[in-house]
N, CA, C and O of each residue as an XYZ file, in Angstrom:
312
protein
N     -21.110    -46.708    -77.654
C     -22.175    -47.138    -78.518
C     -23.323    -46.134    -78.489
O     -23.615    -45.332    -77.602
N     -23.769    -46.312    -79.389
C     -24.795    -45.137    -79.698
C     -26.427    -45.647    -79.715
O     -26.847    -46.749    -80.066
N     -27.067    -44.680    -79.306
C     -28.721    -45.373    -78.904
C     -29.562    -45.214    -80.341
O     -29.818    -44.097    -80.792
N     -29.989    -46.523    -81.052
C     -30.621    -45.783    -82.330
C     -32.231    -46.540    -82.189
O     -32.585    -47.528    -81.547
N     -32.777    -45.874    -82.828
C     -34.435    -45.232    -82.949
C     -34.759    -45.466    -84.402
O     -34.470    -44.813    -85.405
N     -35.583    -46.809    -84.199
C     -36.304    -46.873    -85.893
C     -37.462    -46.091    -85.322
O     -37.686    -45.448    -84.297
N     -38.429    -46.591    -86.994
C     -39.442    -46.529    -86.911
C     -40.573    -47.053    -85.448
O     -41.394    -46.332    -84.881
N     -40.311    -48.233    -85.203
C     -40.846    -48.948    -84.435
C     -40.353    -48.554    -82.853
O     -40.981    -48.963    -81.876
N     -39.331    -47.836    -82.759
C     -38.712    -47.338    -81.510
C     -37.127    -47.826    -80.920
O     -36.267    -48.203    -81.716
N     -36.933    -47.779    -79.781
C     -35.528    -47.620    -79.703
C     -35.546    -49.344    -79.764
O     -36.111    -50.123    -78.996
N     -34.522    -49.692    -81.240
C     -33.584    -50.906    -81.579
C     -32.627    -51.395    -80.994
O     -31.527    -51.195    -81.508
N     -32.694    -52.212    -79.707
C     -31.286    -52.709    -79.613
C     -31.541    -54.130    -78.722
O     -32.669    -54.298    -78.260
N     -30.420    -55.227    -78.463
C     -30.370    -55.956    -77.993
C     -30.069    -56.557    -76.942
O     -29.232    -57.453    -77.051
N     -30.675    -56.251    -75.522
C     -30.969    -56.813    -74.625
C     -29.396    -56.794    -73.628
O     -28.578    -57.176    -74.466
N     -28.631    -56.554    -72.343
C     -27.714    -56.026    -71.979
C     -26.357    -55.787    -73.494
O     -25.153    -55.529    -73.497
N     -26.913    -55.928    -74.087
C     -25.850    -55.005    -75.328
C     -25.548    -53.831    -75.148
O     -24.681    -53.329    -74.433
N     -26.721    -53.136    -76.210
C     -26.736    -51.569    -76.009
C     -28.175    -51.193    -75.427
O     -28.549    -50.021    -75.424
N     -28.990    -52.264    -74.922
C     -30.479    -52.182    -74.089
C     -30.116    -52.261    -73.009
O     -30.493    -53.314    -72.494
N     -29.217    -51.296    -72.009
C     -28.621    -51.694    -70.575
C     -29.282    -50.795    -69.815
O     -29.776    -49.833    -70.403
N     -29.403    -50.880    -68.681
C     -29.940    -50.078    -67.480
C     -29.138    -48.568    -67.709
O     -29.876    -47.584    -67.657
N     -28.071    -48.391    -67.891
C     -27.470    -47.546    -68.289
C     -28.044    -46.434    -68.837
O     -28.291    -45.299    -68.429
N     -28.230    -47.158    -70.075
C     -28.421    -45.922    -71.535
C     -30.076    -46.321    -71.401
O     -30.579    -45.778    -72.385
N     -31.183    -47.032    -70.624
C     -32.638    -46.531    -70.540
C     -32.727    -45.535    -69.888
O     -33.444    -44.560    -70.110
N     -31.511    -45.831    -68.459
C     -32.179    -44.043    -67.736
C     -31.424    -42.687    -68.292
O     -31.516    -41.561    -67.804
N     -30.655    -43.090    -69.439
C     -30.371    -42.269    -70.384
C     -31.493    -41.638    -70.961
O     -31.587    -40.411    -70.967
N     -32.420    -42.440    -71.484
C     -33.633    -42.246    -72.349
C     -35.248    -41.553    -71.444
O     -36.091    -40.677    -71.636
N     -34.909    -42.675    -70.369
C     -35.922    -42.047    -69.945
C     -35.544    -40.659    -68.943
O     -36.474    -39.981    -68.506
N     -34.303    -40.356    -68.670
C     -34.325    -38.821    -68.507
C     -34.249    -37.787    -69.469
O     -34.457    -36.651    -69.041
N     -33.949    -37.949    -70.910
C     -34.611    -37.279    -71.906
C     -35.991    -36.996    -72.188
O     -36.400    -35.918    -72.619
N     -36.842    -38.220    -71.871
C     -38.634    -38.377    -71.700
C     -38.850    -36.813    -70.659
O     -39.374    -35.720    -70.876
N     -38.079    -37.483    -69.393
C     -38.713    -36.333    -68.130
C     -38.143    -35.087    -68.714
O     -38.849    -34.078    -68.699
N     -36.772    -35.031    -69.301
C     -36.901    -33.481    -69.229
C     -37.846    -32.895    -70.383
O     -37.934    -31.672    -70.486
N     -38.526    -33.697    -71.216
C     -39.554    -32.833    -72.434
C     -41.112    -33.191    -71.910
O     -42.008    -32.664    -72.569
N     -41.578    -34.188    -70.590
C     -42.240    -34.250    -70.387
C     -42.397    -32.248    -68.999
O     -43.178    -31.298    -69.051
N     -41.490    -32.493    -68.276
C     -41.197    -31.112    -67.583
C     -41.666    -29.867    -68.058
O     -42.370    -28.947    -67.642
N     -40.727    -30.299    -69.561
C     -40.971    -28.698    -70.321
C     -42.143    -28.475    -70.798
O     -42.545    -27.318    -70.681
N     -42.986    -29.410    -71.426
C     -44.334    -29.684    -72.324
C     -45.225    -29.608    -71.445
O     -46.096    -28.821    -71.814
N     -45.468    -30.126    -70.274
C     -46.400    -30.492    -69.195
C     -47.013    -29.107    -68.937
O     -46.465    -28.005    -68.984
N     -48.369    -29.454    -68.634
C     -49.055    -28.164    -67.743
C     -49.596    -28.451    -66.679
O     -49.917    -27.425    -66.080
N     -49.884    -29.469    -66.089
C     -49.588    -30.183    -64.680
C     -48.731    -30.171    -64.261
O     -47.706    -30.757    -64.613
N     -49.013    -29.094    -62.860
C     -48.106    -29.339    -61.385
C     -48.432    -30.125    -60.343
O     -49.345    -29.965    -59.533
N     -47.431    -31.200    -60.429
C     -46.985    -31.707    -60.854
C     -47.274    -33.156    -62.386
O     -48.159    -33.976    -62.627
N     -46.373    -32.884    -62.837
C     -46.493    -33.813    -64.161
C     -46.897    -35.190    -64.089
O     -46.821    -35.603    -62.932
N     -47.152    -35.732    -64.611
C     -47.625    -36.989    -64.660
C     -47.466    -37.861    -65.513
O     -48.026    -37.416    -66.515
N     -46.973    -39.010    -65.781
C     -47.390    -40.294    -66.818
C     -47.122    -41.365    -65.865
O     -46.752    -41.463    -64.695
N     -47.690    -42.670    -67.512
C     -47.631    -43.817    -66.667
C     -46.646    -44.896    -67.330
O     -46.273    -44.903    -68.503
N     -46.337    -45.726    -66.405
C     -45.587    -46.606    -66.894
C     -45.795    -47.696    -67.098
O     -46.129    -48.425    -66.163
N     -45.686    -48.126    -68.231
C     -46.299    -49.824    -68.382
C     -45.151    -50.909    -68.905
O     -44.057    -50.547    -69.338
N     -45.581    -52.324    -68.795
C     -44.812    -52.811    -69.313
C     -45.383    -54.404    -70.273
O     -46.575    -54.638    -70.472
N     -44.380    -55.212    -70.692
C     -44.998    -56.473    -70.967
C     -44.580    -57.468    -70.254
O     -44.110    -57.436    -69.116
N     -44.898    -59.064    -71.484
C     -43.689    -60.015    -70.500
C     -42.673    -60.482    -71.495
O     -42.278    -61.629    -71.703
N     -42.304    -59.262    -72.115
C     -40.297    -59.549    -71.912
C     -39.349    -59.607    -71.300
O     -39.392    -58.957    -70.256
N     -38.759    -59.952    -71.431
C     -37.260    -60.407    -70.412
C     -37.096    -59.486    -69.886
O     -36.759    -58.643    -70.718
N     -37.144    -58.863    -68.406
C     -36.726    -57.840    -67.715
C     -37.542    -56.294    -67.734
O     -37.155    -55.210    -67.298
N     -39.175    -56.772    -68.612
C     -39.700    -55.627    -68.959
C     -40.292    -54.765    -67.265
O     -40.307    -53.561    -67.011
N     -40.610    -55.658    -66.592
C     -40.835    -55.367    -65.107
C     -39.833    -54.216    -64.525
O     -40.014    -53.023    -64.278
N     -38.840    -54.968    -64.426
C     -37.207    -53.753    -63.649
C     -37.153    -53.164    -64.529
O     -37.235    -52.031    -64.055
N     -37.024    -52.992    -66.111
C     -36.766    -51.827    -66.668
C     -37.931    -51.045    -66.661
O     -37.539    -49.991    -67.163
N     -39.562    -50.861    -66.307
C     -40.342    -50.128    -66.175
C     -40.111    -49.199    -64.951
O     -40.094    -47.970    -65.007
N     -39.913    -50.050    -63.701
C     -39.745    -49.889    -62.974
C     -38.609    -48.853    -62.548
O     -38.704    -47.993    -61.672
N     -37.469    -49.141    -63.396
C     -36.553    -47.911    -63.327
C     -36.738    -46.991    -63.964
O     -36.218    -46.004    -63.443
N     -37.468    -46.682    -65.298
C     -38.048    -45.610    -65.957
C     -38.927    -44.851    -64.671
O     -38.794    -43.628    -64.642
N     -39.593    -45.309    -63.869
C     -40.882    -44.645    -62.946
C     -39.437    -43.943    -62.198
O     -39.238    -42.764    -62.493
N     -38.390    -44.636    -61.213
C     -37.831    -44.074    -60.481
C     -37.179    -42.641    -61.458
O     -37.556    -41.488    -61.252
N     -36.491    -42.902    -62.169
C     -36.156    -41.566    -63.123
C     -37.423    -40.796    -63.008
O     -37.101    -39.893    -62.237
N     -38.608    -40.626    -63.301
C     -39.043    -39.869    -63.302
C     -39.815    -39.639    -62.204
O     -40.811    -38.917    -62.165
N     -39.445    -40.126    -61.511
C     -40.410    -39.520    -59.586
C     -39.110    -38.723    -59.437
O     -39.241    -37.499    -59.440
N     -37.653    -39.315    -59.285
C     -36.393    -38.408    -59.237
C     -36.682    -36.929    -60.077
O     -36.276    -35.910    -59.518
N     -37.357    -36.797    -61.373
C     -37.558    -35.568    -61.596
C     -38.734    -34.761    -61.311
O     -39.211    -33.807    -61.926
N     -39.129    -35.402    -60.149
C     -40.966    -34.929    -59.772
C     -41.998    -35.048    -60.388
O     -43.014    -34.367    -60.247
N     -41.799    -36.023    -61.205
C     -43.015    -36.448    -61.852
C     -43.586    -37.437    -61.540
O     -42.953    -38.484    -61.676
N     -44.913    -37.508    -61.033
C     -45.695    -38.459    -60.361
C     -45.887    -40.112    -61.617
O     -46.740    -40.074    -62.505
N     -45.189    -41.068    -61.480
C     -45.333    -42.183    -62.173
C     -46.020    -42.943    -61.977
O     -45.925    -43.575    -60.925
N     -46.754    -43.146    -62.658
C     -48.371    -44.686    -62.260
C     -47.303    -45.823    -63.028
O     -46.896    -45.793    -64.190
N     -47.053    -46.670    -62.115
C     -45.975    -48.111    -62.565
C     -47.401    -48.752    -62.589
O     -48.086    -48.632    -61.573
N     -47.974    -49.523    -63.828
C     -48.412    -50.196    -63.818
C     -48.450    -52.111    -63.767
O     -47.555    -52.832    -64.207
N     -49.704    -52.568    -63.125
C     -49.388    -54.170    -62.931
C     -49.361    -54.954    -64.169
O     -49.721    -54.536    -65.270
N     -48.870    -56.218    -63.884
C     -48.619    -57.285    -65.311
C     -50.007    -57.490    -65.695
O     -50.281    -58.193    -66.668
């Protein structure tokens, strides 16, 4: 299955094609253009989330992907 991207951002439905899987798919695409783009050593963003179903652990695994690529992640609180 394939990851698709409206307007509004990545479309899909919840362990369907929205799986832990194919986010740290996504969010290691983020780190490697945040890497390349960045002029901070080390890089930086932050991570936020809402209260959707599982928005917590999936923030949360976006931050680990990107501390895994040395980029300092601010996981932010609810």
């Amino acid at each position: 299955m394939t990851i698709q991207f409206g307007t509004d951002g990545w479309r899909a439905v919840i362990s369907d094609t929205f799986t832990f899987a194919n986010l740290r798919l996504v969010a290691q695409a983020i780190a490697d253009f945040v890497r390349e783009e960045s002029e901070a050593d080390p890089p930086e963003v932050v991570v936020g989330f809402d209260t959707r179903f599982l928005s917590d652990r999936y923030a949360a695994e976006v931050a680990r992907v990107m501390a895994g690529n040395g980029i300092v992640a601010h996981l932010t609180r609810a």
